[in-house]
C-alpha positions as CSV (number, residue, x, y, z in Angstrom):
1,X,-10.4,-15.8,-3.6
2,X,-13.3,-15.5,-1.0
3,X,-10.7,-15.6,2.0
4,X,-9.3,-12.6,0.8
5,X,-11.9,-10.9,0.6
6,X,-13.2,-12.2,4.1
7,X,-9.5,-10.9,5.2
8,X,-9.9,-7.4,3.0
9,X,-12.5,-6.7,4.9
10,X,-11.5,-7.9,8.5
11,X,-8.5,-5.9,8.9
12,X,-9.8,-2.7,7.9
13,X,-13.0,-3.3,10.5
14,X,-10.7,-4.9,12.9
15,X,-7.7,-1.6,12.9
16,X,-11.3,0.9,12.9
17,X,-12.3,-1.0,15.8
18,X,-8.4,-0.8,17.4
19,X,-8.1,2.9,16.5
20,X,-11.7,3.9,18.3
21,X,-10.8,1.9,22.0
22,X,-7.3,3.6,21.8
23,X,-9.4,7.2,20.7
24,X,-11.1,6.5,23.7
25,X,-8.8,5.6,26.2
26,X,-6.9,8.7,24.9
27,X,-10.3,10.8,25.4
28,X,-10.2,9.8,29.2
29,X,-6.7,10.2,29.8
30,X,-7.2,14.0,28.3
31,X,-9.8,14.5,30.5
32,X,-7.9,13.2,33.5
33,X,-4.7,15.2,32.4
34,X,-6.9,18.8,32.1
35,X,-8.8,17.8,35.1
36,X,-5.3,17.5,37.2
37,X,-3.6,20.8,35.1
38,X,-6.4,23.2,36.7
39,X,-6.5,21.5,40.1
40,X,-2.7,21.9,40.6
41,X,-2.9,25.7,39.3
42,X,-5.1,26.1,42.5
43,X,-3.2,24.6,44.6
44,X,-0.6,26.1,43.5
45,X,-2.1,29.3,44.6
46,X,-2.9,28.5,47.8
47,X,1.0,27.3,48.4
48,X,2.2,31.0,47.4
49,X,0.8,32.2,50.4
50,X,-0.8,35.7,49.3
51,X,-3.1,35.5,51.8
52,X,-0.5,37.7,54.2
53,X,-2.3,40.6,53.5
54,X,-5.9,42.2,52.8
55,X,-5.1,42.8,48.9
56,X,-3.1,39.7,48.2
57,X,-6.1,38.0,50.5
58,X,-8.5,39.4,48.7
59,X,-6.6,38.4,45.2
60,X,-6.0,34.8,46.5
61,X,-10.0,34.7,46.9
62,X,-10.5,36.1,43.5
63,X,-7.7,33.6,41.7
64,X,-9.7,30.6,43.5
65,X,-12.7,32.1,42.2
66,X,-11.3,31.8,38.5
67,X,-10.0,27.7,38.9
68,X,-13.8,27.0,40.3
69,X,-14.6,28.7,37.1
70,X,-12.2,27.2,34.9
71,X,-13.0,23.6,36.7
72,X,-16.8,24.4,35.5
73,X,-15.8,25.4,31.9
74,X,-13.7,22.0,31.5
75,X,-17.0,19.8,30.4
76,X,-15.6,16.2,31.1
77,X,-17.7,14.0,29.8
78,X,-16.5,10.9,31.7
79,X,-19.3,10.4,34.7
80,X,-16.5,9.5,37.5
81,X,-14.2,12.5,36.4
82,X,-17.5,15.3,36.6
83,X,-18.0,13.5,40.2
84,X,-14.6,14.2,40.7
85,X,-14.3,18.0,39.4
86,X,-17.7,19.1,41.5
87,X,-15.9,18.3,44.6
88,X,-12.9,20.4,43.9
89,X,-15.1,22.9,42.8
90,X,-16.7,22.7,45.5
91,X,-13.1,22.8,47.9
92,X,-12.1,26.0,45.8
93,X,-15.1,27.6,46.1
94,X,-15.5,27.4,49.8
95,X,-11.7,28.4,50.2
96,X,-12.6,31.4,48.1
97,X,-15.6,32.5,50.6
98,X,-13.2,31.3,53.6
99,X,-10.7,34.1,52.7
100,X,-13.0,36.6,51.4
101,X,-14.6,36.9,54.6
102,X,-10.8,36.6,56.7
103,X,-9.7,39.4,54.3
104,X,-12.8,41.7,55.3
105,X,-12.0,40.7,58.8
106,X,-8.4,41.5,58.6
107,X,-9.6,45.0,56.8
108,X,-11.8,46.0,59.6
109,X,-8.6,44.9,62.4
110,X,-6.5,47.6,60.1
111,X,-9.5,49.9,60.2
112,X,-9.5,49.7,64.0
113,X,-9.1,52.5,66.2
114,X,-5.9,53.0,68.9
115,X,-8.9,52.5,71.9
116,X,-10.3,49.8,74.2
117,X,-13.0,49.4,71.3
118,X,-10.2,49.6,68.3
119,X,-8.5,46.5,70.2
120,X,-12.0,45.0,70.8
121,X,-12.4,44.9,67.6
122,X,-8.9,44.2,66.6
123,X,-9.2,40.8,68.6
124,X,-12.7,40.0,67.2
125,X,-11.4,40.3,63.9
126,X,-8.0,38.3,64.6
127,X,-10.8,35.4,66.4
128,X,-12.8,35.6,63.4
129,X,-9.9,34.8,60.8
130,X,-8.4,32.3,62.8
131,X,-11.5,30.4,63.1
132,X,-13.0,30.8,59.2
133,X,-9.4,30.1,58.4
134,X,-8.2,27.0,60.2
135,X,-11.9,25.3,59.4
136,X,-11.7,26.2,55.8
137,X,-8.4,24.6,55.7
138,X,-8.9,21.4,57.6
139,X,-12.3,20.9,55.6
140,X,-10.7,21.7,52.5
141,X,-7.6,19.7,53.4
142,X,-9.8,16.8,53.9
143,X,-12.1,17.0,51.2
144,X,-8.7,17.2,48.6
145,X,-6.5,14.5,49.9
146,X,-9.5,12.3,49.4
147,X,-10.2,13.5,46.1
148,X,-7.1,13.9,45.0
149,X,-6.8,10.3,45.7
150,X,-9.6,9.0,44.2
151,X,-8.3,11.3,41.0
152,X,-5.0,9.2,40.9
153,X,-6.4,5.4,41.3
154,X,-8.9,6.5,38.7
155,X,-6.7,8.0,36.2
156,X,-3.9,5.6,36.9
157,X,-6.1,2.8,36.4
158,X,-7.3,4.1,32.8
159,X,-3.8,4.2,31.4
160,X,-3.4,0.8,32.0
């Protein structure tokens, strides 16, 4: 009689104690699997190439805007995933600015007059984007294949 109730009690404790690791472990793979959703939808954005133009430029600024938004609103409790999410908020945010600031650029080139100045200006502008563009892509570039990576191994390594 007393080792069943030793084992009426141990396997209730025991499966409550099962159930909250696997709650967990689900917790953090949740985390990692919101995490990744809202860093592909940027990247996705940036792969459609709307930043031909001063509007779709301007839009692509605005749309990376919202994921550095959307990253902030995800409040991921898991300490390596936050470290994680600041640095792609901080990617997406910097791409934002990068293109803001090529789309005014490129607005001012369209603005320019048919003169010397007007082509002055035409070539500043073109200088201007080429430079905030290519270093706001090869930082950013960086910066994501590294955190991207450290994202994977991390998440990879919970689900195990």
């Amino acid at each position: 009689m007393f080792v069943w109730r030793k084992r009426v009690v141990i396997v209730p404790v025991s499966l409550s104690i099962a159930l909250l690791l696997t709650g967990c472990a689900e917790d953090q793979a949740s985390q990692c699997h919101r995490l990744i959703q809202v860093v592909n939808e940027g990247n996705a954005l940036i792969d459609q190439n709307k930043g031909q133009q001063v509007i779709t430029s301007w839009q692509l600024s605005k749309d990376l805007e919202a994921i550095t938004k959307s990253l902030d609103e995800l409040k991921l409790s898991d300490p390596q995933l936050q470290q994680v999410q600041g640095g792609f908020m901080r990617v997406f945010e910097n791409l934002s600015q990068a293109i803001a600031k090529a789309s005014q650029a490129l607005g001012a080139a369209k603005n320019a007059e048919a003169s010397a100045s007007g082509r002055e200006k035409l070539q500043q502008a073109r200088k201007e984007i080429d430079t905030v563009l290519t270093n706001a892509a090869k930082t950013a570039g960086k910066d994501s294949d590294v955190l991207v990576k450290q994202l994977n191994q991390y998440c990879s390594q919970r689900r195990e």
